[in-house]
Backbone and ligand atoms as CSV (ligand in chain L), in Angstrom:
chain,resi,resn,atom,element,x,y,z
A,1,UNK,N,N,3.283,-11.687,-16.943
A,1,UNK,CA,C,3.272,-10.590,-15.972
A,1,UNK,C,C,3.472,-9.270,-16.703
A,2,UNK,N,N,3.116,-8.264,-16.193
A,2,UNK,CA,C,2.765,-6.909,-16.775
A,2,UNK,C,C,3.061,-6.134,-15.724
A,3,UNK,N,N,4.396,-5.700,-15.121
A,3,UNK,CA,C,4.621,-4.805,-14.332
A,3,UNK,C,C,4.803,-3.993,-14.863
A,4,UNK,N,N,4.416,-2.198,-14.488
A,4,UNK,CA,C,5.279,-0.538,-14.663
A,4,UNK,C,C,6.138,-0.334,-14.325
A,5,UNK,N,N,5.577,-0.068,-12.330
A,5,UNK,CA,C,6.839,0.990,-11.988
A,5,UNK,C,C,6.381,0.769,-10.276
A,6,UNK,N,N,7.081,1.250,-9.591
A,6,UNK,CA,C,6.519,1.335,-8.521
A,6,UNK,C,C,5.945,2.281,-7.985
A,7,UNK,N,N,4.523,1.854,-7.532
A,7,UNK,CA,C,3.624,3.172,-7.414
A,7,UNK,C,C,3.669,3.525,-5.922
A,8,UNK,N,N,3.703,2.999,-5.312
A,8,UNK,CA,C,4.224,3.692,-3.871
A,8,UNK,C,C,4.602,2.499,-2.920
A,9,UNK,N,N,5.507,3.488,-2.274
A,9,UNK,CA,C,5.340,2.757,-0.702
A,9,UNK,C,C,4.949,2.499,0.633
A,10,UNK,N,N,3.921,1.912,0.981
A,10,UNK,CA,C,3.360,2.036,2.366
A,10,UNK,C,C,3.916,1.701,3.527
A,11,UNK,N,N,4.051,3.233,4.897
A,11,UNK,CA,C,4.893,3.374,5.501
A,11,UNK,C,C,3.712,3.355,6.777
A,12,UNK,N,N,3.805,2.755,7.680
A,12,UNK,CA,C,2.804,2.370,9.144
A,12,UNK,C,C,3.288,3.557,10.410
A,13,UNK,N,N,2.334,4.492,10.546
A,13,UNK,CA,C,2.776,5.543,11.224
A,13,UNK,C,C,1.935,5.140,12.906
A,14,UNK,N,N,2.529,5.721,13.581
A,14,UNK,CA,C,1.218,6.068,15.133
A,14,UNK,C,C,0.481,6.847,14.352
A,15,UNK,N,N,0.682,8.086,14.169
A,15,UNK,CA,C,-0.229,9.354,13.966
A,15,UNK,C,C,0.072,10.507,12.793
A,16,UNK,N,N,-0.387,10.231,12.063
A,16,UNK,CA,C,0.065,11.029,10.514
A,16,UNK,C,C,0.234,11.957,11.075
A,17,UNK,N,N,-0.321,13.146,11.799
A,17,UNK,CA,C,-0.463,14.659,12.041
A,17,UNK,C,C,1.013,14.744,12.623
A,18,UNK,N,N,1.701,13.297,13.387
A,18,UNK,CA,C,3.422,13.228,13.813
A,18,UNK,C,C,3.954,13.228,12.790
A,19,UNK,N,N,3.874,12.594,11.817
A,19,UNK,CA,C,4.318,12.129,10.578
A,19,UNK,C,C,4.562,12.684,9.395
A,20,UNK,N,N,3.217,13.563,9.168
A,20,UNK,CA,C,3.453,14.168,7.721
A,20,UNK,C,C,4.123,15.450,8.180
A,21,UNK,N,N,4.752,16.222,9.347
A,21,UNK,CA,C,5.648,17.331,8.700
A,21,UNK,C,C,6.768,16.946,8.344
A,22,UNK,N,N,7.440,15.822,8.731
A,22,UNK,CA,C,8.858,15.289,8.892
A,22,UNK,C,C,8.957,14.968,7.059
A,23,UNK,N,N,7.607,14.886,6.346
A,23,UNK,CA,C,7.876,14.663,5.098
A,23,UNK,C,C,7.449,16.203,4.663
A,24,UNK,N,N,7.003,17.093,4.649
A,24,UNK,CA,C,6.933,18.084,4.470
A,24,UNK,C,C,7.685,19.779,4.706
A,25,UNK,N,N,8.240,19.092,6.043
A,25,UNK,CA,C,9.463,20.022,6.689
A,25,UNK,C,C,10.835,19.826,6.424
A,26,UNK,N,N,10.814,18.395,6.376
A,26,UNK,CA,C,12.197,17.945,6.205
A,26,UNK,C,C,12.502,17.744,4.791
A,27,UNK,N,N,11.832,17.122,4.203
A,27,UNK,CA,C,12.121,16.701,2.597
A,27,UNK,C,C,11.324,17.860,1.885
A,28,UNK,N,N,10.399,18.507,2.395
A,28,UNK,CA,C,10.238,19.650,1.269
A,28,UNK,C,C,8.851,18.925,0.180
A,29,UNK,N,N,8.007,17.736,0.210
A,29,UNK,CA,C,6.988,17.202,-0.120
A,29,UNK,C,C,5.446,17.999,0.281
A,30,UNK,N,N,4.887,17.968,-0.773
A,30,UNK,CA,C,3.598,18.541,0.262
A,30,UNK,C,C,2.554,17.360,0.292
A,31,UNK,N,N,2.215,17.121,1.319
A,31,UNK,CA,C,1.124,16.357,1.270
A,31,UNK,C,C,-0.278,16.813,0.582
A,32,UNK,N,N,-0.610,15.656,-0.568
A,32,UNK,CA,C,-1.638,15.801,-1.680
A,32,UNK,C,C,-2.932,15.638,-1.329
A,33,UNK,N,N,-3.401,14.591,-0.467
A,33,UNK,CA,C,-4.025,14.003,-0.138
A,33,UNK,C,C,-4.096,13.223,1.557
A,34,UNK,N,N,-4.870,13.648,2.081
A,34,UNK,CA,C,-5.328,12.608,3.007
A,34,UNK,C,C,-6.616,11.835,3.014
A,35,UNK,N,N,-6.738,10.180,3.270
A,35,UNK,CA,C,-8.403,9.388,2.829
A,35,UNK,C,C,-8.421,8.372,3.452
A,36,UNK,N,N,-9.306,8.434,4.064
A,36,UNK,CA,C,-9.804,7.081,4.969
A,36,UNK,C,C,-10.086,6.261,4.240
A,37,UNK,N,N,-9.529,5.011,4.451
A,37,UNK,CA,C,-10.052,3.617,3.608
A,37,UNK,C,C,-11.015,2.728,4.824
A,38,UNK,N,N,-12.014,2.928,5.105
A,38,UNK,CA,C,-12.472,2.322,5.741
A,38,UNK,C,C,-12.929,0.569,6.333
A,39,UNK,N,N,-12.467,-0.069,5.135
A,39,UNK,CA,C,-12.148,-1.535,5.224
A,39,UNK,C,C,-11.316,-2.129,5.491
A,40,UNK,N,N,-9.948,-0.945,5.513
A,40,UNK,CA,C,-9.127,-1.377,5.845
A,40,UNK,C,C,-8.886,-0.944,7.248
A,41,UNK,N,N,-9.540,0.254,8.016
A,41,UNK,CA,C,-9.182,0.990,8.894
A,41,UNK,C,C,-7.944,1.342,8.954
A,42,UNK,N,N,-7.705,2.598,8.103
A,42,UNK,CA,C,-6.594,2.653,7.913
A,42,UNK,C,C,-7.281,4.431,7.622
A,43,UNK,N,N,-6.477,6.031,8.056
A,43,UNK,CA,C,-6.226,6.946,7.397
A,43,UNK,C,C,-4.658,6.826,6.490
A,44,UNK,N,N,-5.223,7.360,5.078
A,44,UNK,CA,C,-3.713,7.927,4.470
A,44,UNK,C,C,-3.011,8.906,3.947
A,45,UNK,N,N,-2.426,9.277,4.173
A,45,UNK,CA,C,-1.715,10.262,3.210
A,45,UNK,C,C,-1.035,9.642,2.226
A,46,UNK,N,N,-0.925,11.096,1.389
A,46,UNK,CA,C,0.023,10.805,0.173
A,46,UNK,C,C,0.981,12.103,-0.338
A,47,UNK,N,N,2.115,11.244,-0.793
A,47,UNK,CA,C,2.923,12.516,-0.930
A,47,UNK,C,C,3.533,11.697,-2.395
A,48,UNK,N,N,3.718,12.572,-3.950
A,48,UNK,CA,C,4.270,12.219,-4.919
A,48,UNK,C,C,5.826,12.517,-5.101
A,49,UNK,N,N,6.722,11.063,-5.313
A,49,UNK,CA,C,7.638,11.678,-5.924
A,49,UNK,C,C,8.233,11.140,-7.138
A,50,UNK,N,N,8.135,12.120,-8.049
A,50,UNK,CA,C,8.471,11.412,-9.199
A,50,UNK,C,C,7.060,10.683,-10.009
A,51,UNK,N,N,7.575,9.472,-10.389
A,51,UNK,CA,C,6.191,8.573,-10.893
A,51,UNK,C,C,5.806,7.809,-10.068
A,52,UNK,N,N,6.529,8.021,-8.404
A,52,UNK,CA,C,5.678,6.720,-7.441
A,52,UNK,C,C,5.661,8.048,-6.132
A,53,UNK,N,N,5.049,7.242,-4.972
A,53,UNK,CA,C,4.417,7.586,-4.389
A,53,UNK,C,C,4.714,7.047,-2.864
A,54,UNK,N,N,4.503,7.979,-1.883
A,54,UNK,CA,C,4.621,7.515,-0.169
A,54,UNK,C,C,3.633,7.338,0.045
A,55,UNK,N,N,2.969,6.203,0.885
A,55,UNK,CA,C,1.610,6.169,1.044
A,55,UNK,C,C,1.876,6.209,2.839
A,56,UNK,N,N,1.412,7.186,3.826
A,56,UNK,CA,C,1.683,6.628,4.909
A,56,UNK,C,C,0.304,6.470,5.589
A,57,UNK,N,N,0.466,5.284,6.426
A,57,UNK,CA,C,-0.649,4.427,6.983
A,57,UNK,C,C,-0.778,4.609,8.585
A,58,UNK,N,N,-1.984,5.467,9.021
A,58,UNK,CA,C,-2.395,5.694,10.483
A,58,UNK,C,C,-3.417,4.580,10.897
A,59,UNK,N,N,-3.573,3.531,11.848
A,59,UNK,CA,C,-4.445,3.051,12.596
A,59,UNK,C,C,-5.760,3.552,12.843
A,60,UNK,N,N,-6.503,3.396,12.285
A,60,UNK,CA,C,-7.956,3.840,12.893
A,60,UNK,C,C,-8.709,3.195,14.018
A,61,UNK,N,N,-8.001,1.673,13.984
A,61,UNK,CA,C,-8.412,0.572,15.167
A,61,UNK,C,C,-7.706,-0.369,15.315
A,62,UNK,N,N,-7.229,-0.140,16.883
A,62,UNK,CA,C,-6.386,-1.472,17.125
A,62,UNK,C,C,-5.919,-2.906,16.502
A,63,UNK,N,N,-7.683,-3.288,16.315
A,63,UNK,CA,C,-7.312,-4.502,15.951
A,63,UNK,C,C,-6.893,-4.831,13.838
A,64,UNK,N,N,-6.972,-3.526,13.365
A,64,UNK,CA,C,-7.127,-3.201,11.715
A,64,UNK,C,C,-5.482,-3.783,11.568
A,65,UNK,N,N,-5.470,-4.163,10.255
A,65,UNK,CA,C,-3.912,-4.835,10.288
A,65,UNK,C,C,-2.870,-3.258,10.094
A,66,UNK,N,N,-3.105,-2.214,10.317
A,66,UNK,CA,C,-1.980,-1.418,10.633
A,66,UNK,C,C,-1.946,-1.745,12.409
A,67,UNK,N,N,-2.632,-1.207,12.923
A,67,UNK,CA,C,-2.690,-1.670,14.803
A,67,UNK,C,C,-2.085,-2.611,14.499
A,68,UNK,N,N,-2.576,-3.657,14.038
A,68,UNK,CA,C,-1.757,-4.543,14.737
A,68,UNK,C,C,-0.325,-4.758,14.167
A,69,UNK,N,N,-0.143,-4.353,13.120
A,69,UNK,CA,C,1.264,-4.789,12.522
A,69,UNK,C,C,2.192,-3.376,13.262
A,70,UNK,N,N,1.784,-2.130,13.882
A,70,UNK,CA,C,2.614,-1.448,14.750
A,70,UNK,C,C,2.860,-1.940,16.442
A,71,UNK,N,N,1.462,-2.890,16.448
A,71,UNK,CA,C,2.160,-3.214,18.046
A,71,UNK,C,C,2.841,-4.627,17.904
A,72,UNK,N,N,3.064,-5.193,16.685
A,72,UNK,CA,C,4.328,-6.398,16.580
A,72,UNK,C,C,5.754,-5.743,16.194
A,73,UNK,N,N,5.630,-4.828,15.412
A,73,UNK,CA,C,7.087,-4.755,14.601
A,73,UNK,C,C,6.970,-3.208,14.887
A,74,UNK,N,N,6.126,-1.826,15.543
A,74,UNK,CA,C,6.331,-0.435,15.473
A,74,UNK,C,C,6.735,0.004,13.959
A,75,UNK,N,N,6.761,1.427,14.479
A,75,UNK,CA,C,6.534,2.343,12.782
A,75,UNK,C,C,7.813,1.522,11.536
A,76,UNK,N,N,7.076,1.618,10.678
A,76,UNK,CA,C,7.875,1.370,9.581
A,76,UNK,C,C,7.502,0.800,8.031
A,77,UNK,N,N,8.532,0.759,7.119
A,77,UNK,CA,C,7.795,-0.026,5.611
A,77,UNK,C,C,6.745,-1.052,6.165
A,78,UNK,N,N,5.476,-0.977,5.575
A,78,UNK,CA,C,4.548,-1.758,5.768
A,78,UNK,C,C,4.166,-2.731,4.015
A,79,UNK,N,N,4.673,-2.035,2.964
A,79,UNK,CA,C,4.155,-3.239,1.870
A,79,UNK,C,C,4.732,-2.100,0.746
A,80,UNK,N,N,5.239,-3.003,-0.098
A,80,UNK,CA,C,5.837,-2.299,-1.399
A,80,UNK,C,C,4.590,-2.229,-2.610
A,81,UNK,N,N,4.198,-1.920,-3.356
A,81,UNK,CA,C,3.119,-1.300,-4.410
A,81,UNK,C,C,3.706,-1.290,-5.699
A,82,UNK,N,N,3.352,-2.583,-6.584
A,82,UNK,CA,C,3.808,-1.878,-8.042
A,82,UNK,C,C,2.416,-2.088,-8.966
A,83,UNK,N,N,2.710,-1.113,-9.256
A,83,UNK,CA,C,1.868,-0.962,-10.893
A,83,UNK,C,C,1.569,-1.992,-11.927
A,84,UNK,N,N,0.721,-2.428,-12.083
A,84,UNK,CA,C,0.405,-3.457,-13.071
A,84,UNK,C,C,-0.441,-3.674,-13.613
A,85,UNK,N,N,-0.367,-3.704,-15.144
A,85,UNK,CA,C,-1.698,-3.529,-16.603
A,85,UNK,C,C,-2.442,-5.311,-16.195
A,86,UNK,N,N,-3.723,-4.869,-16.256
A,86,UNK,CA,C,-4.369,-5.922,-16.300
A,86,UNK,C,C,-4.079,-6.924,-14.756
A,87,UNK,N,N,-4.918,-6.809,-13.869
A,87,UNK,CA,C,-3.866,-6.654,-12.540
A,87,UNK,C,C,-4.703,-8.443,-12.212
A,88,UNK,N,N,-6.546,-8.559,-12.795
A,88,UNK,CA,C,-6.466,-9.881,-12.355
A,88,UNK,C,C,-5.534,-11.153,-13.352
A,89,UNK,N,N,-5.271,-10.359,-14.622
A,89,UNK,CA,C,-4.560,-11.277,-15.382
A,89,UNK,C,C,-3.392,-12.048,-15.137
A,90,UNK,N,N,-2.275,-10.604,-13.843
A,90,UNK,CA,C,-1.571,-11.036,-12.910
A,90,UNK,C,C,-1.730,-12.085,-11.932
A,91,UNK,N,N,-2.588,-11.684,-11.412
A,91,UNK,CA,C,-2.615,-12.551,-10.259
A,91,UNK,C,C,-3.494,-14.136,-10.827
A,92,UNK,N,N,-4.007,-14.252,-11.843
A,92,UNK,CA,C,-4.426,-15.343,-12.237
A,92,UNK,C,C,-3.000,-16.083,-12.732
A,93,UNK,N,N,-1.684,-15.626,-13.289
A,93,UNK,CA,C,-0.403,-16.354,-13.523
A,93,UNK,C,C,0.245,-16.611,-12.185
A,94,UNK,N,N,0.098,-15.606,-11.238
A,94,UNK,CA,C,1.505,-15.910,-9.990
A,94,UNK,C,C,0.509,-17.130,-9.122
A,95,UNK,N,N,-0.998,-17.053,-9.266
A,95,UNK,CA,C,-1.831,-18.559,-8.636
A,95,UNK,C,C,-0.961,-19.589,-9.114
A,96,UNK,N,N,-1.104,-19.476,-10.669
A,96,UNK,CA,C,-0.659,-20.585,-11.169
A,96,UNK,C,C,0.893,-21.358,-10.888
A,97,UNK,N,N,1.840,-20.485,-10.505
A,97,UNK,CA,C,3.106,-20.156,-10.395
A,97,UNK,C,C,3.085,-20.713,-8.829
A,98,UNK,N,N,2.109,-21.412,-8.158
A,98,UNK,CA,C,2.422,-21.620,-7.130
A,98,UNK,C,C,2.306,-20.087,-5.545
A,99,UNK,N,N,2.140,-18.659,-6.114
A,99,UNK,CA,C,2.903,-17.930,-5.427
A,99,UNK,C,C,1.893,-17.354,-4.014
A,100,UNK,N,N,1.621,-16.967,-3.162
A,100,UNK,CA,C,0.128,-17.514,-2.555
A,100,UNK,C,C,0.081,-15.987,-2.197
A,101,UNK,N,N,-0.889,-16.071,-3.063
A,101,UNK,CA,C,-2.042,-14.844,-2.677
A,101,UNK,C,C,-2.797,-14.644,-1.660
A,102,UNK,N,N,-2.722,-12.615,-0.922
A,102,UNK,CA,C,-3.778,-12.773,-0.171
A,102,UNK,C,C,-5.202,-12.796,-1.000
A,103,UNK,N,N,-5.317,-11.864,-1.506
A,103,UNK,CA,C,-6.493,-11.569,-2.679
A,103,UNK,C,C,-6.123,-12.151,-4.254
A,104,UNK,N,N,-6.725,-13.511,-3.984
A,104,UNK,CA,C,-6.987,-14.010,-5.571
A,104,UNK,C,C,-7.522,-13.256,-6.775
A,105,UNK,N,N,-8.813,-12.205,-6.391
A,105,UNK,CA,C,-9.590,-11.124,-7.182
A,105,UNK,C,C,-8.840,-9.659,-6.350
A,106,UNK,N,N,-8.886,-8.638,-7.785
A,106,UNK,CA,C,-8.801,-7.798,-6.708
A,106,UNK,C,C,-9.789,-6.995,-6.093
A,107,UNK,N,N,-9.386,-6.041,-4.750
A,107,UNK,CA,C,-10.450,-5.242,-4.229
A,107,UNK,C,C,-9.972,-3.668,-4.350
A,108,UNK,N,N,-11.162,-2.551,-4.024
A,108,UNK,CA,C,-10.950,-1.296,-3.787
A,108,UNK,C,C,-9.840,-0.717,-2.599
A,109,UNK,N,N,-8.797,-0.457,-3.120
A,109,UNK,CA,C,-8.023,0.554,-2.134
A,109,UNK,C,C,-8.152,1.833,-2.189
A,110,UNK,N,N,-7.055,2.697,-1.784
A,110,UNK,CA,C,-6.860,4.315,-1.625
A,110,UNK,C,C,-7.004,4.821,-2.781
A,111,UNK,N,N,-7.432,5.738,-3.213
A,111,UNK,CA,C,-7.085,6.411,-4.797
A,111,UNK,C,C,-7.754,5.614,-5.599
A,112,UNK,N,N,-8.850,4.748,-4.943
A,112,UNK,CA,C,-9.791,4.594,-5.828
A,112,UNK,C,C,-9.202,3.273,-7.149
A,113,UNK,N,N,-8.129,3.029,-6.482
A,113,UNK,CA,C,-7.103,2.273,-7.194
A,113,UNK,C,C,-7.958,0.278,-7.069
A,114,UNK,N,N,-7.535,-0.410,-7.823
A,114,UNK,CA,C,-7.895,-1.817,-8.121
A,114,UNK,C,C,-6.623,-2.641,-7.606
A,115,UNK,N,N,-6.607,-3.478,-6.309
A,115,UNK,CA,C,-5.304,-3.584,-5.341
A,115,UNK,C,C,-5.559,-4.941,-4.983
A,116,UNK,N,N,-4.504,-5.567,-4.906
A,116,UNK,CA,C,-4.783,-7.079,-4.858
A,116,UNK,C,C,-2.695,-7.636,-3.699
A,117,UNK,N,N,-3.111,-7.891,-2.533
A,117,UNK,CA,C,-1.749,-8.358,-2.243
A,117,UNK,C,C,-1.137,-10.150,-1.840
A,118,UNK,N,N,-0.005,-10.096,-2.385
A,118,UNK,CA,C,0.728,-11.171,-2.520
A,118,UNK,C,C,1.307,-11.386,-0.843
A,119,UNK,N,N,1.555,-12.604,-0.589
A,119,UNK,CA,C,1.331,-12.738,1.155
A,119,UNK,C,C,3.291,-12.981,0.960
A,120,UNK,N,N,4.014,-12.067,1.923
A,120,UNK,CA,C,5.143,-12.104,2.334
A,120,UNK,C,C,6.003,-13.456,2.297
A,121,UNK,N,N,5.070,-14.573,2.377
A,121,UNK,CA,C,5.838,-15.640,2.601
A,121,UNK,C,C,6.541,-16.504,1.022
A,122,UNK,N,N,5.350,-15.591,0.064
A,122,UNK,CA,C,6.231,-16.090,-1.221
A,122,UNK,C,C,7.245,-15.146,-1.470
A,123,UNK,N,N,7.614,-14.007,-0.965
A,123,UNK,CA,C,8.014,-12.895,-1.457
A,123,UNK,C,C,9.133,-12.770,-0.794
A,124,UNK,N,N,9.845,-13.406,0.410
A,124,UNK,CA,C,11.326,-13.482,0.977
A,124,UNK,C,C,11.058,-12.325,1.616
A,125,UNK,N,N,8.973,-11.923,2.490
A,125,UNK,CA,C,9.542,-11.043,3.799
A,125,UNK,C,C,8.590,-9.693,3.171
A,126,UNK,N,N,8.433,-9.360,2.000
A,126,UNK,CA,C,7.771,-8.166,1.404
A,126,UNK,C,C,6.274,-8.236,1.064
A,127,UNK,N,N,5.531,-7.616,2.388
A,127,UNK,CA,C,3.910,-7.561,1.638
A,127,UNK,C,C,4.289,-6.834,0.292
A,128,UNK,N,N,3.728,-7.234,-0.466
A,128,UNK,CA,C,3.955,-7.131,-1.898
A,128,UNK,C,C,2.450,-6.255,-2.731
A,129,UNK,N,N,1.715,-5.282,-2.722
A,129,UNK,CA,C,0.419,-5.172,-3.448
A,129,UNK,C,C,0.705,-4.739,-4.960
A,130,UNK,N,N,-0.174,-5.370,-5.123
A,130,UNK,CA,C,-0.241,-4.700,-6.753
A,130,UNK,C,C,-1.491,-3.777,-7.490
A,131,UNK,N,N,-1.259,-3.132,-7.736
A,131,UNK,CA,C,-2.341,-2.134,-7.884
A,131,UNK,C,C,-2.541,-1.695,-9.692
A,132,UNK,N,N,-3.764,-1.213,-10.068
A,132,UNK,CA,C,-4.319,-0.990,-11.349
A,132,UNK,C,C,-4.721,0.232,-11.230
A,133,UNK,N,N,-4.648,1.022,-11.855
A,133,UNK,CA,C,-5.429,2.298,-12.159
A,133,UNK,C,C,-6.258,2.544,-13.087
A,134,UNK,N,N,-7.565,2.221,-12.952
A,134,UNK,CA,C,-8.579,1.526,-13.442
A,134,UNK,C,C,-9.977,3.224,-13.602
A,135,UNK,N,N,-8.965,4.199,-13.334
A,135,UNK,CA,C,-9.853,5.210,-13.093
A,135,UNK,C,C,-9.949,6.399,-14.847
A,136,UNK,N,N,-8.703,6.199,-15.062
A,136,UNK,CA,C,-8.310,7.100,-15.919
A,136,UNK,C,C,-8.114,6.502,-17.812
L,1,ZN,ZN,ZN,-0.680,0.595,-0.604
């Protein structure tokens, strides 16, 4: 395994435009970025702090797993994000390790990033993604 750091955390909002002043007014963050991921139906923002990152997650459609993971459990941490060199090399050891993957390969997320997530039930409760930065 080849972990960094943690590159952000994804937070499940109703409506970013509610959302991002409370990180901008209150904490003093400016929001960097907003980007539709469209596979996921999901809008996001982003706000940097430090070497990781808030990722917050608006519904674009009911049935997209933000909808639905706000009308089971409402706003809140939606999946922790760490950084990791060589990200299918990862997930080809935690297969092996028994640890059950949603994405065996990984796919395109936000930021253009290389994102692959580990399913809560090996993880004691934490969507878990792991992400590559495969750009730079
Ligand atoms: Zn994420």
């Amino acid at each position: 395994m080849n972990l960094s750091h943690i590159e952000h955390v994804g937070i499940a909002v109703k409506s970013l435009e509610e959302a991002i002043p409370f990180w901008e007014e209150k904490l003093g963050l400016k929001c960097y970025k907003i980007e539709e991921v469209k596979e996921q139906k999901v809008k996001t923002a982003f706000f940097q702090i430090g070497q990781s990152k808030i990722e917050l997650l608006e519904s674009t459609d009911p049935d997209g797993p933000i909808g639905k993971f706000i009308e089971k459990k409402g706003e809140g941490i939606h999946h922790l994000a760490i950084a990791v060199k060589d990200i299918q090399q990862n997930l080809t050891e935690l297969d092996e390790k028994d640890v059950l993957l949603i994405d065996k390969t990984p796919r395109k997320g936000a930021e253009g990033l290389d994102i692959a997530f580990v399913h809560p039930k090996s993880t004691h409760g934490v969507l878990l993604e792991l992400c590559e930065n495969n750009n730079r």
